[in-house]
VMD Tcl script that draws the C-alpha trace (Angstrom):
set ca {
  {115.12 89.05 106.45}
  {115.22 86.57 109.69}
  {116.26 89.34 111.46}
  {113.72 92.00 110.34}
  {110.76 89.65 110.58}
  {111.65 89.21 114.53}
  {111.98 92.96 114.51}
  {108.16 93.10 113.15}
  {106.70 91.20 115.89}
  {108.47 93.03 118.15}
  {107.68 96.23 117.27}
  {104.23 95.08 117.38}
  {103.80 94.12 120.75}
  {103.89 95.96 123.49}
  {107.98 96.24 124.30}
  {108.81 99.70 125.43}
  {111.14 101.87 123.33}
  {110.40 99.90 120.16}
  {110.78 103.52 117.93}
  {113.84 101.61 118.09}
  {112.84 98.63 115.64}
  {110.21 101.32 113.79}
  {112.96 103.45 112.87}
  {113.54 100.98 109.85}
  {112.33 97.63 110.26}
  {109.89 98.10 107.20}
  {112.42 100.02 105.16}
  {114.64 97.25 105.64}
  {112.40 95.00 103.35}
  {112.36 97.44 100.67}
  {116.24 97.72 100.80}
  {116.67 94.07 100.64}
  {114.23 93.66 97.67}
  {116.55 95.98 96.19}
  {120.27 94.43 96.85}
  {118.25 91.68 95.09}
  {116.48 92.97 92.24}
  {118.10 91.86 88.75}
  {116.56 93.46 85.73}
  {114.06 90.40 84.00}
  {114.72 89.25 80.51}
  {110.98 88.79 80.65}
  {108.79 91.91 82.15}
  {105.46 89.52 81.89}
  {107.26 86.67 83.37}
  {108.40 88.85 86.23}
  {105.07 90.48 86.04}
  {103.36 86.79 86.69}
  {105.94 86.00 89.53}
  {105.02 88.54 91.46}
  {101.63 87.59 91.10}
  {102.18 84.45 92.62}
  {104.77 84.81 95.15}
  {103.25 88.47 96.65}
  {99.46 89.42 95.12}
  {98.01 85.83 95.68}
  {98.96 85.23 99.13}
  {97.42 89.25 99.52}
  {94.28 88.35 98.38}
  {94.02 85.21 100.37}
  {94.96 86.17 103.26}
  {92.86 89.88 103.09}
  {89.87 87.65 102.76}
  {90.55 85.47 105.94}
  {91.20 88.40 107.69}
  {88.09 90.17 106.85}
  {86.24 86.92 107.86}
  {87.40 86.33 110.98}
  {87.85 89.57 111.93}
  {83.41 89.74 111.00}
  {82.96 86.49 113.15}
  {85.42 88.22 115.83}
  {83.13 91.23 116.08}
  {79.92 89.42 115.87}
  {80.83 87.20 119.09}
  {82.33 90.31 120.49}
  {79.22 92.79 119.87}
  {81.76 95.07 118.64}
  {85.07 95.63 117.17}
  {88.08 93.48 119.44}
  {90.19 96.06 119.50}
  {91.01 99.19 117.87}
  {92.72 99.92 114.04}
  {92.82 97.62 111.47}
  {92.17 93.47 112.06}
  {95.16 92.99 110.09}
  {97.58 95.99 110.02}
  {101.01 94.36 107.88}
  {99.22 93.14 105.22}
  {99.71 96.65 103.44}
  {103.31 95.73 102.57}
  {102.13 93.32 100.34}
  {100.95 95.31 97.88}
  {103.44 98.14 98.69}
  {106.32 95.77 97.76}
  {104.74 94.20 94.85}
  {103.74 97.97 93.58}
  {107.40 98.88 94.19}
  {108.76 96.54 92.11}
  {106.65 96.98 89.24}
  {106.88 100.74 89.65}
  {110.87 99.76 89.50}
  {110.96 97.98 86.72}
  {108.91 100.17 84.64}
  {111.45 103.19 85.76}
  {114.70 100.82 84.74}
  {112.55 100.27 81.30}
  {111.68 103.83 80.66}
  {114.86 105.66 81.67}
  {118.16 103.74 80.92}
  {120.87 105.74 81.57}
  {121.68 105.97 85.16}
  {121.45 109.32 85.80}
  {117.92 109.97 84.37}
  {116.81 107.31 86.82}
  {118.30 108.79 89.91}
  {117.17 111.87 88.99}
  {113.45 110.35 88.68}
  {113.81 108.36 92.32}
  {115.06 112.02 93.86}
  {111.83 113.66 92.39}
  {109.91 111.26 94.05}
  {112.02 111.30 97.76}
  {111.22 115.34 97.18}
  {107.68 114.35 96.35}
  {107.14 111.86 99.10}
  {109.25 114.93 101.49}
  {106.32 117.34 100.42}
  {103.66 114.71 100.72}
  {104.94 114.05 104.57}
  {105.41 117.62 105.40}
  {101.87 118.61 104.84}
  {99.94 115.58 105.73}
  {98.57 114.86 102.08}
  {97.40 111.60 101.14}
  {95.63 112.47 97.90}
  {96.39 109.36 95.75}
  {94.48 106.34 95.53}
  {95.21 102.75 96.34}
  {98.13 103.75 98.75}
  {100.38 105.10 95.76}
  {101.97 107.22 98.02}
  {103.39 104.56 99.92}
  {104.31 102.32 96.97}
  {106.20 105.60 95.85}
  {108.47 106.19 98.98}
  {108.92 102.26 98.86}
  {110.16 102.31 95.43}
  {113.35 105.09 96.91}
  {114.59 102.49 99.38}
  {114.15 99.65 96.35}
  {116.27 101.85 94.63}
  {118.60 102.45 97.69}
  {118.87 98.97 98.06}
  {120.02 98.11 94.35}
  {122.78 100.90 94.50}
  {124.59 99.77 97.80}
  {124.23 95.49 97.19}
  {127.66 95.55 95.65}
  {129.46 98.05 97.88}
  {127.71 97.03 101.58}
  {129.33 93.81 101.36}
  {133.16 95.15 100.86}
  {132.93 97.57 103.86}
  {135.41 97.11 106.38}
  {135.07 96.76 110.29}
  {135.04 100.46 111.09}
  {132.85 101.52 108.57}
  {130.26 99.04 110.21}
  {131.39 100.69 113.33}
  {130.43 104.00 111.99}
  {127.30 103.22 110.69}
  {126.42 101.99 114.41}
  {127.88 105.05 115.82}
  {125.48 107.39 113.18}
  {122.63 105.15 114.09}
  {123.10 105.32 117.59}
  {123.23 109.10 117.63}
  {120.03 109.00 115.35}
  {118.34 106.78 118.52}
  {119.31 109.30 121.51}
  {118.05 111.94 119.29}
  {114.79 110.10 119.01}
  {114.82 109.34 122.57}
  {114.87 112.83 123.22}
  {112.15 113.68 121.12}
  {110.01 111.14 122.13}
  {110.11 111.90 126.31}
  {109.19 115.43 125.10}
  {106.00 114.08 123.76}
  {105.60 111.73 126.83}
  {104.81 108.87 124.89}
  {107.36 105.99 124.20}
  {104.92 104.44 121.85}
  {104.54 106.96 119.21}
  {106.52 106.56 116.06}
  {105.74 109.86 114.32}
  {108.84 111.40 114.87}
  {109.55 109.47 112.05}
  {106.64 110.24 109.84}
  {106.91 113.83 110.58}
  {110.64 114.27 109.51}
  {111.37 112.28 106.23}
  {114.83 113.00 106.03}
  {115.49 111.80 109.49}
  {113.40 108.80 108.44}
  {115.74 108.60 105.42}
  {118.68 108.92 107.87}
  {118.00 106.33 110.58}
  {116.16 103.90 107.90}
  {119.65 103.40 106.03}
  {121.91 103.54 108.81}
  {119.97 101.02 110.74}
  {119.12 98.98 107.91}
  {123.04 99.11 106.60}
  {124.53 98.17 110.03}
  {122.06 95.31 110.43}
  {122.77 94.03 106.95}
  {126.51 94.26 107.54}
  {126.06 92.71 111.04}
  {124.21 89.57 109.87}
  {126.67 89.15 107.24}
  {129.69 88.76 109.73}
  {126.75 86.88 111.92}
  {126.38 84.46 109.09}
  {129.69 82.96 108.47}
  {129.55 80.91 111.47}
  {126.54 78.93 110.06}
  {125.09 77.68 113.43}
  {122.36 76.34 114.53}
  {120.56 79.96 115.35}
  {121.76 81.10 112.07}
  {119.99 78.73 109.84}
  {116.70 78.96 112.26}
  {116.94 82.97 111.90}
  {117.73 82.28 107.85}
  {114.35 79.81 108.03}
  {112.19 82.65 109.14}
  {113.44 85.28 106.49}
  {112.33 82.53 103.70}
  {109.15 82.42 105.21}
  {108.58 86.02 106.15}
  {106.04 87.22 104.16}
  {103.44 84.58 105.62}
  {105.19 85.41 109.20}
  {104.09 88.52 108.30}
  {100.58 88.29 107.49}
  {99.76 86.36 110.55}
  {101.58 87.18 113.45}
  {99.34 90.64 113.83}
  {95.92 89.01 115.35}
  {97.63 87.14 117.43}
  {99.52 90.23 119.01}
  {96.59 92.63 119.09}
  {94.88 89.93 121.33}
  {97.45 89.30 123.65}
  {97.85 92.83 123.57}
  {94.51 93.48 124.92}
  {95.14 90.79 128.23}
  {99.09 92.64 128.53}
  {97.82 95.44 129.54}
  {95.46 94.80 132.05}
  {98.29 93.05 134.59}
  {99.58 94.45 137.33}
  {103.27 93.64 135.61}
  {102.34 95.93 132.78}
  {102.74 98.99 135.66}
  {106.84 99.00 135.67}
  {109.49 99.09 132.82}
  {110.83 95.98 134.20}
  {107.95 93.95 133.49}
  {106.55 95.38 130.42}
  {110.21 94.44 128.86}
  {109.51 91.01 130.01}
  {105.99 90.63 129.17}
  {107.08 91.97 125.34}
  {109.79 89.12 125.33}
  {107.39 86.43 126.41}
  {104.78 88.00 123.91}
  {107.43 87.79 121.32}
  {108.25 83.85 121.54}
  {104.31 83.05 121.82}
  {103.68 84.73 118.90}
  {106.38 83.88 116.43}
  {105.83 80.30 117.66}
  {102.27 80.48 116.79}
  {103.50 81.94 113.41}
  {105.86 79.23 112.89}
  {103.30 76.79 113.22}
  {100.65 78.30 110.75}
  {103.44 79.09 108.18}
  {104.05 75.73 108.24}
  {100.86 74.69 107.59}
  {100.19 76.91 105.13}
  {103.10 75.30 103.33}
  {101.91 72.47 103.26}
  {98.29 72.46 102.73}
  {97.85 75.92 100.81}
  {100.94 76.44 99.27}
  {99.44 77.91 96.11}
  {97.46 80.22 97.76}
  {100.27 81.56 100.06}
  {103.13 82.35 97.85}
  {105.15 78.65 98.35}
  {103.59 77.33 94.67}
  {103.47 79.12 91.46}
  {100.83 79.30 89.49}
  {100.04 82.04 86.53}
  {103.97 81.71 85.67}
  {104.06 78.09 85.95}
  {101.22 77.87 83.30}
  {102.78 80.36 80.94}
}
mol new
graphics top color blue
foreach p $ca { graphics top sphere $p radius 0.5 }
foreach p [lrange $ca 0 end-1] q [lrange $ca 1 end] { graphics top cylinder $p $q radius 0.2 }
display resetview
């Protein structure tokens, strides 16, 4: 999750080539919350967990957003930038939607085949849904839907991933690999490196590079994290504290965004790869810094303190 969260503020900046990190960086999540779901003795105490740990910290930190980003635009005359204030904040309630959408599925079909059958109805669904550009549900169910196949992708390979041997790692960055130069190709056809809908457009190579990538970085950080170093446990740090990583970093990035491109450096590949790297340590710094605040000053309101399940 270390790993992945670095990913996200990457892919949100301005480094070239980053269809790269898009190609499953969010998927990853989803497979992770999988490899460590575990079916509740209690729904409503899972239920209430959630709450806290994932629709609290949504709330709170939607409403910030929407304030500053009113008190941005009223100094501004305008809107900053372009697109939402706050982009990431949808995984919040696509994760928490996905598990409850999980656990409902585990509940109402037991036997292991009814429920794979039910997730492949809804990659078919979600297939259809991408295909023709529909979006017909409300409250982003659509999303929470395909989110819920890579939960379920994730609970089905947590107890073979970690047995694979060297080469099958090796294969899995081989297939992944191959899945990249194909998306390079497809993406200097359009002429834009910045355009991630060669993804959208094709779920099943979506499907394709989403696991392989996510599967060969798993693997990776799990030969990564025997040596226990001093980068390990900082990278292990940041995947605890992801989700408030993740609701922050974005304004930050959009801003410095905005001043990136506007220097002369910006022009050649060379120094938009170096501008994205320096853009990348500002910005998880700055993240560091209000996570840790958060933690200590708002932890109930940002996931760190439970509340509803406490009480109960």
């Amino acid at each position: 999750m270390g790993v992945g969260i670095c990913l996200v503020v990457l892919g949100h900046g301005l480094f070239p080539y980053h269809y790269a990190i898009d190609s499953f960086h969010m998927p990853l999540f989803f497979i992770l919350a999988g490899m460590t779901y575990t079916l509740p003795s209690s729904d409503g105490l899972f239920l209430l967990k959630k709450i806290d740990r994932i629709f609290i910290p949504y709330i709170f930190f939607t409403t910030v957003s929407e304030i500053c980003s009113f008190v941005l635009r009223t100094l501004n005359h305008g809107p900053l930038y372009g697109g939402s204030f706050n982009g990431p904040l949808w995984f919040l309630p696509a994760i928490f939607g996905s598990l409850i959408l999980y656990l409902i599925l585990n509940r109402k079909f037991r036997q292991w085949y009814q429920l794979n059958f039910i997730i492949l109805l809804l990659f078919v669904y979600e297939g259809i849904v991408s295909y023709y550009g529909l979006d017909f549900l409300p409250f982003s169910f659509d999303t929470i839907i395909f989110s819920t196949v890579f939960v379920h992708v994730g609970y089905c390979i947590h107890k073979v991933i970690g047995s694979l041997s060297g080469i099958y790692t090796f294969l899995l960055m081989l297939l992944y690999c191959g899945g990249l130069l194909l998306a390079h190709e497809m993406e200097i056809d359009k002429g834009n490196y910045m355009n991630h809908s060669i993804y959208s457009s094709n779920i099943l190579f979506y499907f394709f590079m989403a696991l392989t990538g996510s599967c060969f970085l798993i693997k990776s950080c799990q030969l990564v994290a025997k040596f226990q170093n001093k980068l390990v446990k900082i990278v292990a740090w940041l995947g605890k504290n992801s989700l408030v990583i993740m609701c922050v970093h974005f304004p930050m990035i959009q801003i410095l965004n905005l001043q990136i491109v506007k220097m002369n450096l910006y022009d050649n590949l060379f120094g938009r790869v170096l501008l994205g790297c320096g853009e990348f340590v500002l910005v998880l710094l700055l993240s560091v810094i209000v996570t840790i605040l958060c933690k200590y000053f708002i932890p109930s309101l940002t996931g760190y303190k439970r509340l509803l399940s406490d009480i109960v």
